[in-house]
N, C-alpha and C positions, 0 to 999 in steps of 0.2 A: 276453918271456915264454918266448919257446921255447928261449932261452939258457939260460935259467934253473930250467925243470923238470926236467930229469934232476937236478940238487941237488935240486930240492925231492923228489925219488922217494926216493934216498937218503937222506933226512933222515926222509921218512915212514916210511919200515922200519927206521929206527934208533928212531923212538917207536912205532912199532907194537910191535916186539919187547920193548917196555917193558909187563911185564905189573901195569898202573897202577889196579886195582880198590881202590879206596879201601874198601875191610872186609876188615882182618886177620883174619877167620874163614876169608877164604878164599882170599888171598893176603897175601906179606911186604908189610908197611909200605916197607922198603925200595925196593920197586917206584916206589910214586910218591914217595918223594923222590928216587928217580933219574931220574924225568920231571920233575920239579918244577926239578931244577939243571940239566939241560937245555934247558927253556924258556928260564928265565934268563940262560943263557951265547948260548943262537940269539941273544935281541932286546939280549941287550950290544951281539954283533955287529954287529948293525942298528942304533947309535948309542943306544938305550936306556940309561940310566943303572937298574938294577935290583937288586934284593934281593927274601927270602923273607920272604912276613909269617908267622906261626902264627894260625890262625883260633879261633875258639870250640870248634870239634866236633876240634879236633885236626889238623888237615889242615895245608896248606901252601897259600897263595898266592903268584904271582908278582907282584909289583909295578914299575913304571917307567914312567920318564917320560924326552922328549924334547922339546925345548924348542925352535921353529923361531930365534928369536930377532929374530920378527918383531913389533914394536909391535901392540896390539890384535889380535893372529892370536885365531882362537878356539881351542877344545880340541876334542879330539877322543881319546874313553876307547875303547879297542880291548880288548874280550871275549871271551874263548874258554876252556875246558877242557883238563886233562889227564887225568882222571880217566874209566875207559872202564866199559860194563856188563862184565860176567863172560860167560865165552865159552859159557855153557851145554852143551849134552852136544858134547864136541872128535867124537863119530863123524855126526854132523850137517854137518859143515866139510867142505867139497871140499878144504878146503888148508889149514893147519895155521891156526888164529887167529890166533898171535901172528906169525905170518912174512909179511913182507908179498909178495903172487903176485901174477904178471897171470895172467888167464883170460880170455880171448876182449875183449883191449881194457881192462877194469878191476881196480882193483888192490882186493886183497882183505883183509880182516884186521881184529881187532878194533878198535874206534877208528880205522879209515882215512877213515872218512866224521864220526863221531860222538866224538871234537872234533877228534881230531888232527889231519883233513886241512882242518879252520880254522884252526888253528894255523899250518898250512902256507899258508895262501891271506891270512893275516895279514903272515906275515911275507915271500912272495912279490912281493908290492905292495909291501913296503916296499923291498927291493931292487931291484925295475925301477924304483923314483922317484929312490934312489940321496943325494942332498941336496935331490931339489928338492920338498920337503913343507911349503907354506907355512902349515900348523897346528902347532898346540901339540900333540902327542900323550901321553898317558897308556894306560899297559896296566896288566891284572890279569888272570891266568889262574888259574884256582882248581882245586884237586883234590876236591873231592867234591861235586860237580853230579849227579851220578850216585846216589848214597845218599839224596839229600833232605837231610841232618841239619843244613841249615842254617846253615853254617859261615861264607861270605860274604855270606848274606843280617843275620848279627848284626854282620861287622864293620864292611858298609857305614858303617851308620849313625854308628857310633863311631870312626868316622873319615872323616869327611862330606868334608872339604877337599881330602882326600890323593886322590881321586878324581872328585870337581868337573869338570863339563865341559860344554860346551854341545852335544854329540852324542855320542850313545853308539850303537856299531857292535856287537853281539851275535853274532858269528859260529857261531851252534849251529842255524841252522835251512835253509833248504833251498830249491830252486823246483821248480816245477810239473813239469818232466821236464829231462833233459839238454837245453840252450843254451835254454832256456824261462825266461827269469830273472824273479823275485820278491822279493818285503820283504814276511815277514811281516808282520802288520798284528795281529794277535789269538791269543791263548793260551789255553787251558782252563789252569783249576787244579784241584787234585788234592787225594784224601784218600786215606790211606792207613789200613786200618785191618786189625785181626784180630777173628774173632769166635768165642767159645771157647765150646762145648756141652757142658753134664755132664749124662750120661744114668743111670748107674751108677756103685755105689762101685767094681767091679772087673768084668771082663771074667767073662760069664756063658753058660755052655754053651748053644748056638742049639738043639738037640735038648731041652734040661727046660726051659728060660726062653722061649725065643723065641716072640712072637706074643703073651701077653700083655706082657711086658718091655720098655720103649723102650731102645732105642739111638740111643746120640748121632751114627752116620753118616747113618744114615736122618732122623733128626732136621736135620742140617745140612744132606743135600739138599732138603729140605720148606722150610728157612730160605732157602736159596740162589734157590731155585724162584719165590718172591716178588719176587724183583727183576726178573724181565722179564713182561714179556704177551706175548699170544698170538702177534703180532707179531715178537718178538724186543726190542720196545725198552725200553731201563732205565726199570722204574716205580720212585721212591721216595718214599712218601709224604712230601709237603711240600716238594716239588721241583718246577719247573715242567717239562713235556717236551714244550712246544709249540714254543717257540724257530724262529725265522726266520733265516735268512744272508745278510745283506743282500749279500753283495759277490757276487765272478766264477760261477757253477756248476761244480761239479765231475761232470759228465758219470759216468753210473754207468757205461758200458759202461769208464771210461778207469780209474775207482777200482777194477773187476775186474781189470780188467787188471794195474794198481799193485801191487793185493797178491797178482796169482798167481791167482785164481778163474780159475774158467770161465767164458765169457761169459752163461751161464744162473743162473750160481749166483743164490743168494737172499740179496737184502741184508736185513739186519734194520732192525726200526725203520718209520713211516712217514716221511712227505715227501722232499724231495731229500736226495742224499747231503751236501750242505755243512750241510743242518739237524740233521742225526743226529753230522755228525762236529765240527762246531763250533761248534753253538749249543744244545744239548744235554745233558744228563747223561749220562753211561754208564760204565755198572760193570763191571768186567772180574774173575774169579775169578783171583788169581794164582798160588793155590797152596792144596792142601787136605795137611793133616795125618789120616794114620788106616792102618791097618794094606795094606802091599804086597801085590798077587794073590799073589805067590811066598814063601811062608811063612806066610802068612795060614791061620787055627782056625777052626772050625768054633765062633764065639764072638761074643756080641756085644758089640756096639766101647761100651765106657761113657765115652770122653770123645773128642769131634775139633774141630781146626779150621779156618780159614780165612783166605786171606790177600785181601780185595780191594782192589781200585785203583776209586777213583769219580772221575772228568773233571768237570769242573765248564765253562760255558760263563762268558763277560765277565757281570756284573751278579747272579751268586750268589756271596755271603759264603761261603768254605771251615768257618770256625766254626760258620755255621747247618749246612750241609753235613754235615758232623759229628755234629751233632746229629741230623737227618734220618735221615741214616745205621744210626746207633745204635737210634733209638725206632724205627726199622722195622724192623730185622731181629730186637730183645728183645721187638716184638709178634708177630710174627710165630713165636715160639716155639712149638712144637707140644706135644700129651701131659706138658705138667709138667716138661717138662726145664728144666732151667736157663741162658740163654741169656747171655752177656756179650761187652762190645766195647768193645777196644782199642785207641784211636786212635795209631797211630805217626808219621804225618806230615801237615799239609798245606800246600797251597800255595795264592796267590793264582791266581785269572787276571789277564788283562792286554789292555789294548785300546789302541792306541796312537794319540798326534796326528798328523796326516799331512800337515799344513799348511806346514809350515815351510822354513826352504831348507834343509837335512840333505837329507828326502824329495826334493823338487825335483830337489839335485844327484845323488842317487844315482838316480834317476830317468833322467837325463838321461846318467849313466855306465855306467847298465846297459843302455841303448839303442843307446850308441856301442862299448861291449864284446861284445854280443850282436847287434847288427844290429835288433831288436826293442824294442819298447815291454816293460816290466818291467810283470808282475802286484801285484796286493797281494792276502795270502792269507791264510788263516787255519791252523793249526794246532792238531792235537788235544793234542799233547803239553804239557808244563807246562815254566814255565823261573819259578820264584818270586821271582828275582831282579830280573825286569823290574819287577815292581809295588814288590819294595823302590827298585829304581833314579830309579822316576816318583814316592815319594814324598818320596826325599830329595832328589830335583833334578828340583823340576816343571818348571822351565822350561827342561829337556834335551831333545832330539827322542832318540828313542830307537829305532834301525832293528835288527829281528833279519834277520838275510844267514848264507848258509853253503853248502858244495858238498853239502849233505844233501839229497836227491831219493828220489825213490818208490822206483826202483828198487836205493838203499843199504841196505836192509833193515837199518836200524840196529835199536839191541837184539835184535837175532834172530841165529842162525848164518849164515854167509856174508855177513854185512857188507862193504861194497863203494865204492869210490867211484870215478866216473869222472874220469880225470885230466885230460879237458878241461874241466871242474868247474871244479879248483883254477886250472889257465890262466886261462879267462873269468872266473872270480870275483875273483880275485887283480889283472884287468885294469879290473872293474870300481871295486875297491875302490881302486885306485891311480887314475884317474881322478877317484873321489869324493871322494878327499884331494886333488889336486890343483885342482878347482874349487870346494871347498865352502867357502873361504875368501875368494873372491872373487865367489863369489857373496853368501852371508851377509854381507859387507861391502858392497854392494852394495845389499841389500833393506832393513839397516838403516840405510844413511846414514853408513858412518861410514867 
């Protein structure tokens, strides 16, 4: 491994600099199919046999397979992204987004931690095993995990064979802190929706109108106000928000910490914080439409809107979800306005089986990688793929792994990942290929 990472450094700043934001609104298309031929030329190199498929939503996946040539070997489907968030305001960045920095130890840059530097911790492991990978391997790296719109989640299915496999390795998610290693175990899924208020036919002077007149700002924060209590925690009606965390605690003083608070700050929501963050609903404002302080009339606003994001915990339907959604925030309509919502995306959650020798031997790899026993954990973020993945190959184990940690402030500015991440993870993941065919052959008898 230590041979090995300065290539893999250079390789991450040659896809980091790949500005791979799958929405031509706001970057060239071009971008990710220059990440997309890339991926596929790295895992040629790495004995992969690969091509580009075309998805539903227009994207590009990477495809390939490796074939140990071992009798009865089992498969093993290797998961990751190219496709990164958008770098949001570049004067927020200590260091340019796309350029990959070290700062104090960690290397910086959009997509270092969130997918690229799994990409890198993928194909890492496969180069320190070299030939000796006694499984069948299959990869797919997909370009628009990032957007939602669904694109490997429609092709899965429709082509069920071409991806078959009895372990699927999800490299997009993260552990507990640096050398602190983890397998997700649980995923919220997600609704995405907009909700649009007509107040007025046209913008009306706040000096003759205002005070009897509604306006649709005021009105959406009146709508928006409804989704939390006193508390801070997301109310929506027809949701439950008592939810329990059955697994590890996540220690509030360490979750302040994680996101930058002050050791006093106030968390929202009651109970612990693994109940609020992963067995829970919560709504997040993403973005409000309505006139900027700086140009801004002495007028009232007659239509605005909203963009929110709702979490969903394992065992709530995203379509009831949706609906929830919707009939709470068009009751919740104030003074006769007109209230509508737009549902743009949603995703499953996902709760995974942990039984099997997959877990076991990653278990057992990430102990001999890390020195330490591996957590199992849960995660607020959504990956929709894993629920399509479990229902077209139930009897797949399915582990989500990745160098993503607290302190990688993924989707946010300064995105970061620690490069002994991709080491230790790379080392585990190359471990967990090398024994999880002799074990699996082992437990089954064959």
């Amino acid at each position: 491994m230590d041979e090995l990472m300065p290539r893999a450094r250079d390789e991450l700043a040659d896809l980091v600099a790949m500005r791979s934001v799958a929405d031509p609104r706001q970057f060239p298309p071009e971008e990710c199919r220059r990440a997309a031929a890339w991926v596929a030329e790295a895992f040629a190199g790495a004995g992969f046999d690969t091509h580009l498929a075309d998805t539903p939503d227009g994207s590009q996946a990477v495809l390939g397979s490796r074939p140990c040539g071992h009798e009865d070997a089992p498969t093993v489907l290797l998961y990751a992204h190219y496709d990164v968030q958008p770098p949001l305001a570049d004067d927020q960045w200590r260091t340019p987004p796309f350029r990959l920095t070290e700062v104090d130890g960690r290397w910086y840059g959009r997509g270092a931690a969130d997918c690229k530097g799994n990409i890198l911790m993928h194909l890492t492991a496969l180069r320190a095993l070299g030939d000796d990978v006694p499984v069948d391997l299959k990869l797919v790296v997909e370009g628009s995990e990032e957007q939602g719109t669904g694109g490997l989640e429609a092709f899965v299915p429709k082509h069920a064979e071409l991806l078959r496999a009895d372990a699927i390795l999800v490299g997009d998610t993260g552990n507990v802190a640096v050398g602190h290693p983890a397998v997700t175990v649980s995923l919220r899924g997600m609704v995405n929706v907009v909700v649009h208020v007509d107040a007025l036919p046209s913008e009306l002077h706040s000096g003759m109108f205002g005070g009897p007149a509604p306006d649709a700002l005021a009105a959406l924060v009146t709508v928006l106000a409804t989704l939390r209590d006193d508390d801070g925690a997301t109310t929506v009606h027809g949701l439950p928000g008592d939810g329990r965390w059955p697994g590890a605690p996540y220690p509030a003083a360490q979750f302040r910490a994680d996101a930058g608070l002050s050791p006093g700050a106030v968390l929202l929501g009651s109970g612990e914080v693994g109940d609020t963050l992963w067995a829970r609903p919560a709504v997040t404002v993403l973005g409000i439409d309505c006139p900027p302080v700086v140009g801004s009339t002495a007028a009232l606003v007659p239509r605005a809107r909203a963009r929110l994001n709702l979490r969903i915990p394992p065992g709530v339907d995203p379509y009831h979800a949706a609906c929830a959604l919707s009939e709470h925030l068009m009751a919740a309509a104030p003074w006769g306005v007109d209230v509508s919502v737009e549902v743009e995306a949603m995703g499953e959650p996902f709760r995974a089986a942990t039984g099997g020798p997959a877990h076991q031997a990653m278990g057992e790899a990430m102990r001999t990688a890390y020195g330490r026993p591996a957590s199992r954990l849960g995660q607020g973020g959504s990956i929709p793929l894993c629920t399509v993945f479990a229902e077209t190959y139930p009897d797949a184990e399915i582990l989500l792994i990745g160098v993503e940690e607290p302190q990688a402030r993924i989707h946010a500015p300064n995105e970061s990942v620690a490069p002994q991440e991709i080491a230790d993870m790379a080392l585990a993941e190359a471990l967990f290929l090398r024994g999880y065919g002799a074990l699996r052959k082992e437990r089954t008898g064959g």
